[in-house]
Backbone as numpy.savetxt, mean C-alpha at the origin, in Angstrom:
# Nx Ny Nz CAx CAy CAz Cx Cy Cz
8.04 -21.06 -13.84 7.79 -21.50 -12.48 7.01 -22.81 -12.54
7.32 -23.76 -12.15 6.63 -25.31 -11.70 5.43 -24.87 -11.09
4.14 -25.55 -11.45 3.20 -25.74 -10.59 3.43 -26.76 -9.50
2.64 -26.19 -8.31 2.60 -26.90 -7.24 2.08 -27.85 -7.13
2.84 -29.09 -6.44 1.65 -30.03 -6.10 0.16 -29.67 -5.41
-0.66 -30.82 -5.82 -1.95 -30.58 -6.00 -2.15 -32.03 -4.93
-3.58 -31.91 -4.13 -4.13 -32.73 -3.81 -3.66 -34.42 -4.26
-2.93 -35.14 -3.65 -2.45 -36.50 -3.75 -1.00 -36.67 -4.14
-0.11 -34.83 -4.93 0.92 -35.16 -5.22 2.39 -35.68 -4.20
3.07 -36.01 -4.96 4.53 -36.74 -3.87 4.96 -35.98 -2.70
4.51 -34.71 -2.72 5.36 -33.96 -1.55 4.10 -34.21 -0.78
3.31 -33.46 -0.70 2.33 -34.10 0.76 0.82 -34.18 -0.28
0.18 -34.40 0.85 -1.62 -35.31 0.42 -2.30 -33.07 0.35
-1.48 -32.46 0.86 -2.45 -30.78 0.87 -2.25 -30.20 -0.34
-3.41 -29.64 -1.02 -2.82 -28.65 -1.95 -2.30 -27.19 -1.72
-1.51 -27.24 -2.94 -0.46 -25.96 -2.65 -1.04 -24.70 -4.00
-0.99 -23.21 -3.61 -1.41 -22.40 -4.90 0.05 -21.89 -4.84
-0.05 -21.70 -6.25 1.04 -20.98 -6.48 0.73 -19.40 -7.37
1.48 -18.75 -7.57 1.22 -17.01 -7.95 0.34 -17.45 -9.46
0.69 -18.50 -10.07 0.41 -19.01 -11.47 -1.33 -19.80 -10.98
-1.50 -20.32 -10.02 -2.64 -20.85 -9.64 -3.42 -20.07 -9.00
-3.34 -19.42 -8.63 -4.38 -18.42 -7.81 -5.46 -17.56 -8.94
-6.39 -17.71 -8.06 -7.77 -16.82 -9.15 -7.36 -15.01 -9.43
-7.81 -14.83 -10.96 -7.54 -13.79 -11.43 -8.23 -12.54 -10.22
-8.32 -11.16 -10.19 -8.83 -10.39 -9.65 -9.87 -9.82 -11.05
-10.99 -10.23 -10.11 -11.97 -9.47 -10.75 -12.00 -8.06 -11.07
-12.81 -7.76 -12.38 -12.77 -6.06 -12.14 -13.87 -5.29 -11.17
-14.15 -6.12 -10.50 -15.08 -4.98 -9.55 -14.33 -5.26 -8.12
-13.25 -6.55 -8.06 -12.44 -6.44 -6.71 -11.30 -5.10 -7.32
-10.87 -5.19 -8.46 -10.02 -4.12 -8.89 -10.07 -2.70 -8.60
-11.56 -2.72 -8.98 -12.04 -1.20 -8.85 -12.19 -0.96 -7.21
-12.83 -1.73 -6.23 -12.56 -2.04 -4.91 -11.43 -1.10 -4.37
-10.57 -2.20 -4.62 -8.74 -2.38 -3.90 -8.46 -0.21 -4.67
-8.83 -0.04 -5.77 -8.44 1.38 -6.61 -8.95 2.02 -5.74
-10.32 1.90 -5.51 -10.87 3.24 -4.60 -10.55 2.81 -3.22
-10.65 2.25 -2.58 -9.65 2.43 -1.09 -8.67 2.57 -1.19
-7.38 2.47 -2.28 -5.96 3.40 -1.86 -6.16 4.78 -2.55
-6.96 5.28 -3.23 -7.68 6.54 -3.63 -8.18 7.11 -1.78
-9.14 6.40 -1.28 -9.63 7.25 -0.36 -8.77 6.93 0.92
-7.95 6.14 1.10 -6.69 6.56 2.06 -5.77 7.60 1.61
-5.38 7.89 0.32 -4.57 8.80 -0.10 -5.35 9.97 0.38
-6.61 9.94 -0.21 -7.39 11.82 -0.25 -7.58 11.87 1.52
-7.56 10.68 2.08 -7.72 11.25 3.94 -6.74 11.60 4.11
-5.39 11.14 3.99 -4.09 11.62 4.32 -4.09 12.52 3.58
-4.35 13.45 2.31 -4.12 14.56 2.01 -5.02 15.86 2.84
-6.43 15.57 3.13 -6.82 16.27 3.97 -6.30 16.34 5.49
-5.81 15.25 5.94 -5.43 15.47 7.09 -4.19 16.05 6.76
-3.26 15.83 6.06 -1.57 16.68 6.06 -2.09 18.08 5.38
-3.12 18.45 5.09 -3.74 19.93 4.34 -4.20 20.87 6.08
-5.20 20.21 6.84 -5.34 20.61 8.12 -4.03 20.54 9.16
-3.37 19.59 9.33 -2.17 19.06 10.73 -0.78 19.08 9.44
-0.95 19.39 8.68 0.58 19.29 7.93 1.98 20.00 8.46
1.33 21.25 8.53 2.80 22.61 9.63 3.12 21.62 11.10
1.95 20.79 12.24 2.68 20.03 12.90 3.69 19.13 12.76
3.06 18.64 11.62 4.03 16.80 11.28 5.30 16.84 10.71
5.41 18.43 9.84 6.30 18.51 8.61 7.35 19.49 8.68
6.59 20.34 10.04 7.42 21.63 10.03 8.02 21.26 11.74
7.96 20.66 12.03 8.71 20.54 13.84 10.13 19.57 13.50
10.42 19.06 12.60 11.92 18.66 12.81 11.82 17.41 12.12
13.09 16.55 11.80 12.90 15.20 11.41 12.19 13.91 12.41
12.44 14.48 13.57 11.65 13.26 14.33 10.18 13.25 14.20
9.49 14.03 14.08 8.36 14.42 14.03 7.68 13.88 12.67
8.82 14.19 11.85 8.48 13.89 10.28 8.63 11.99 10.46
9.59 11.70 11.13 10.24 10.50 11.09 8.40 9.38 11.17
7.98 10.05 12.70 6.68 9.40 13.39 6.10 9.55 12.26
5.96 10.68 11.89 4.25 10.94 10.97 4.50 9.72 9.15
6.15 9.90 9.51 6.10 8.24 8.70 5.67 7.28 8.43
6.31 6.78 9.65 6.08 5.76 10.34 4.70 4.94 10.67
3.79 6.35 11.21 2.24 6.08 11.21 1.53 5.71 9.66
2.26 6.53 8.36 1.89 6.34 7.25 2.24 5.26 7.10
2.90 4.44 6.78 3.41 3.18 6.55 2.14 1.93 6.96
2.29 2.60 8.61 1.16 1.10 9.67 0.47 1.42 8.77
-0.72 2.46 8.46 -2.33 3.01 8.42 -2.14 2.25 6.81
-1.38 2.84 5.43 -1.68 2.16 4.28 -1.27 0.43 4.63
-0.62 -0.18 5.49 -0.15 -1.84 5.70 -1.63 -2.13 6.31
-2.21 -1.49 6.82 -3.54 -1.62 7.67 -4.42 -1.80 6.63
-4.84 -0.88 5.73 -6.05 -0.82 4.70 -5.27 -1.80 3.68
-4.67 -2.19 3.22 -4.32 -3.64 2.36 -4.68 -4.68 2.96
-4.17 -4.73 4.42 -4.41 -6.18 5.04 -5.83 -5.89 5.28
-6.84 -5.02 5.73 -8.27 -4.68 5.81 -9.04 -5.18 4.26
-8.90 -4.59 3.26 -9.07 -5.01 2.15 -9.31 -6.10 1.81
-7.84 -6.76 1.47 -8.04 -7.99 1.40 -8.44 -8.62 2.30
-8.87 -8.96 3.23 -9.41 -9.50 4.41 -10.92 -9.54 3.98
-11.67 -8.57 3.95 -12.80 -7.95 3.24 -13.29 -8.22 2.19
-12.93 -8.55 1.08 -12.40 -9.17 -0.20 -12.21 -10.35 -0.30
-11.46 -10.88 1.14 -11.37 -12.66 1.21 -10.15 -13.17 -0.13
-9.43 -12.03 -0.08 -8.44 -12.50 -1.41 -7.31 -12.90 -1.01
-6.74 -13.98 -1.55 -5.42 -15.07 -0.96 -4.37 -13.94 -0.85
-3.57 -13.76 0.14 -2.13 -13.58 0.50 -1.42 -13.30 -0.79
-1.55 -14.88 -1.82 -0.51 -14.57 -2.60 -0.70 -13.15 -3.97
-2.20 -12.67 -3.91 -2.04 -11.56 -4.72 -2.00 -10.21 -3.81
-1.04 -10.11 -2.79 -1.24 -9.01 -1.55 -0.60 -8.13 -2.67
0.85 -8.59 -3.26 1.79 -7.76 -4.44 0.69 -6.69 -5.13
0.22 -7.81 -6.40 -1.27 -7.44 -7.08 -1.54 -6.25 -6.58
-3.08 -6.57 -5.63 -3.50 -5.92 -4.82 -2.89 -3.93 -4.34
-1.62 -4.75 -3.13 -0.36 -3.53 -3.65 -0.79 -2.18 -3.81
-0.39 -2.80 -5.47 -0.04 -1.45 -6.59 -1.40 -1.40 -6.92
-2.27 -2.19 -6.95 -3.32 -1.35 -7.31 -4.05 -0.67 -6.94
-3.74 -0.77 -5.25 -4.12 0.10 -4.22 -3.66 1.61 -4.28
-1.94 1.42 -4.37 -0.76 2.46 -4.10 -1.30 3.62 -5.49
-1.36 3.06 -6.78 -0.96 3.86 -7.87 -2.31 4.90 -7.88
-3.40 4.65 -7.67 -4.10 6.14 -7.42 -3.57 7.47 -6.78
-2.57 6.80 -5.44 -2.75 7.88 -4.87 -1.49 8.29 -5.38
-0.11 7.46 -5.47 0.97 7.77 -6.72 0.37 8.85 -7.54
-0.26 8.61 -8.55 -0.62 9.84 -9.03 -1.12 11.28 -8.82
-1.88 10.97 -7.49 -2.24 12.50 -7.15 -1.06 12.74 -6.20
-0.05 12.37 -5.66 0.93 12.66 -5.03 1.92 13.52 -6.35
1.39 12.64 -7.50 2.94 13.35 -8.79 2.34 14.96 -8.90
0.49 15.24 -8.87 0.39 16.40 -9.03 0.12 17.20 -8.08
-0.08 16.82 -6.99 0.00 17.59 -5.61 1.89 17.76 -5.29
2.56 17.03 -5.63 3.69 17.81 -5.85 4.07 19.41 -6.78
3.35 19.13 -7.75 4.07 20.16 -8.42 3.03 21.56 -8.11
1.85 21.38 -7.26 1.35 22.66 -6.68 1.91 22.65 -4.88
2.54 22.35 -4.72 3.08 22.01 -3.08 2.28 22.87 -2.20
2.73 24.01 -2.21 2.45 25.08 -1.27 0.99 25.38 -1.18
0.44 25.44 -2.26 -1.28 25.48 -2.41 -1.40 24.57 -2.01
-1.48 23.55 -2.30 -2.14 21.89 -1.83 -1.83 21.86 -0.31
-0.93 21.97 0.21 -0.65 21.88 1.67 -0.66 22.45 2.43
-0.33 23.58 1.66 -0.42 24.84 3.16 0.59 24.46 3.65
1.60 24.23 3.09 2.93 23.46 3.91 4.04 24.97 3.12
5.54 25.37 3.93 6.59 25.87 3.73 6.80 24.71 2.34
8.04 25.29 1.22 8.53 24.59 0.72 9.82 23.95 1.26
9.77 23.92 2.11 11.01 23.42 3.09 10.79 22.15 3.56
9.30 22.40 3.96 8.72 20.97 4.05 8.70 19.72 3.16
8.99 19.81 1.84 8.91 19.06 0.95 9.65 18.04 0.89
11.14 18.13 0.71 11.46 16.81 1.22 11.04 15.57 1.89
10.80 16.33 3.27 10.07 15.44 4.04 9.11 15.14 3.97
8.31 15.52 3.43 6.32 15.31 3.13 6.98 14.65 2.18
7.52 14.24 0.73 7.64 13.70 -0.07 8.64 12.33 0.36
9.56 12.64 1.43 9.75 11.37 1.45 9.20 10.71 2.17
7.90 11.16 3.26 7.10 10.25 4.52 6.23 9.09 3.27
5.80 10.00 2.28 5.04 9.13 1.81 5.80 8.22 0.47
6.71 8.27 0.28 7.01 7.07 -0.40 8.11 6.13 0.59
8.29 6.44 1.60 8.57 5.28 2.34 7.17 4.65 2.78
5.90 5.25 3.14 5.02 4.95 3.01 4.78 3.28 1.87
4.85 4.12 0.79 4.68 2.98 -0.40 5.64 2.18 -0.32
6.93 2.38 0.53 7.90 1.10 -0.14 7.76 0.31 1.28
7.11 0.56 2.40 6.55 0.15 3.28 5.44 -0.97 2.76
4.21 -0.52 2.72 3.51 -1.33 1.99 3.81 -2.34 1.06
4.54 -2.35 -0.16 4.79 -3.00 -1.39 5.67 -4.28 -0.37
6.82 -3.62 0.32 7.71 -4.94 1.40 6.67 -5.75 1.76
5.54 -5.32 2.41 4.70 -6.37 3.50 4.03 -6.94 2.17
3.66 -6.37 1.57 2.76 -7.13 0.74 3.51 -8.32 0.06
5.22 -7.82 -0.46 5.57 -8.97 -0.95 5.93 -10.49 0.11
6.26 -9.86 1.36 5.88 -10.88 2.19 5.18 -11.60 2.11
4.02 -11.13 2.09 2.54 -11.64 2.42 2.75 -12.58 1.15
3.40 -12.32 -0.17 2.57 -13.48 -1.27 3.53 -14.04 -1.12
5.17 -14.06 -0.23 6.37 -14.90 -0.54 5.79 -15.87 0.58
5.72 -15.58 1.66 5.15 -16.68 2.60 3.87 -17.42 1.99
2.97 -16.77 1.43 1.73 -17.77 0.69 2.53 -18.73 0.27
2.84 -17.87 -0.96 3.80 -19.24 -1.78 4.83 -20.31 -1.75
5.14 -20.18 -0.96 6.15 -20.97 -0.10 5.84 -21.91 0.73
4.17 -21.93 0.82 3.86 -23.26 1.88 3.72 -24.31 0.84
């Protein structure tokens, strides 16, 4: 990838960052960005542990919303984060996964105890399993937005 012009180059007098120019993430913004998609995951697991038989067990539309809301609420705490953090757009990607993969993981083992963990039918599963990784592929889209438009100015 070409670095961007810089302050005085031929395309304009502004500087431009590019994914290659932008400042590394520190490890204490790391650990940050880890424990807030950790403690959005463990709220959404307590809340689908208390309200789960509403969201999961009334039909696909129901499941569809309680999606849908997952999606905004984790696009919410990334853009909150980084905001908070003051960290450029173009590492939203970054950021992301390093948000997502905590709770990725307790999702791989709260799967394989389903019924204990949720208090949910196994019928429910599908749908509890797919609210939340449209969830994640929700998030990961905006985020790559977020660093394709950075990078692109």
């Amino acid at each position: 990838m070409a670095a961007a012009a810089v302050a005085g180059g031929p395309s304009s007098g502004a500087q431009r960052m590019t994914v290659m120019q932008s400042q590394s993430i520190t490890t204490k913004n790391l650990v940050i960005y880890a424990v807030a998609g950790l403690g959005a995951w463990l709220n959404g697991a307590v809340s689908f542990r208390l309200g789960g038989k509403m969201l999961f067990e009334n039909g696909p539309l129901i499941a569809g919303v309680s999606a849908i809301g997952i999606a905004v609420a984790v696009c919410l705490v990334l853009r909150f984060a980084m905001a908070w953090r003051k960290a450029p757009d173009a590492q939203a990607v970054t950021i992301a996964v390093i948000m997502a993969l905590p709770g990725l993981f307790g999702e791989a083992a709260r799967q394989l105890v389903f019924g204990w963990a949720t208090g949910l039918d196994a019928s429910a599963q599908p749908a509890f399993i797919a609210s939340i990784l449209f969830g994640n592929g929700v998030l990961l889209t905006y985020a790559a937005i977020k660093t394709l438009r950075a990078t692109a100015a």
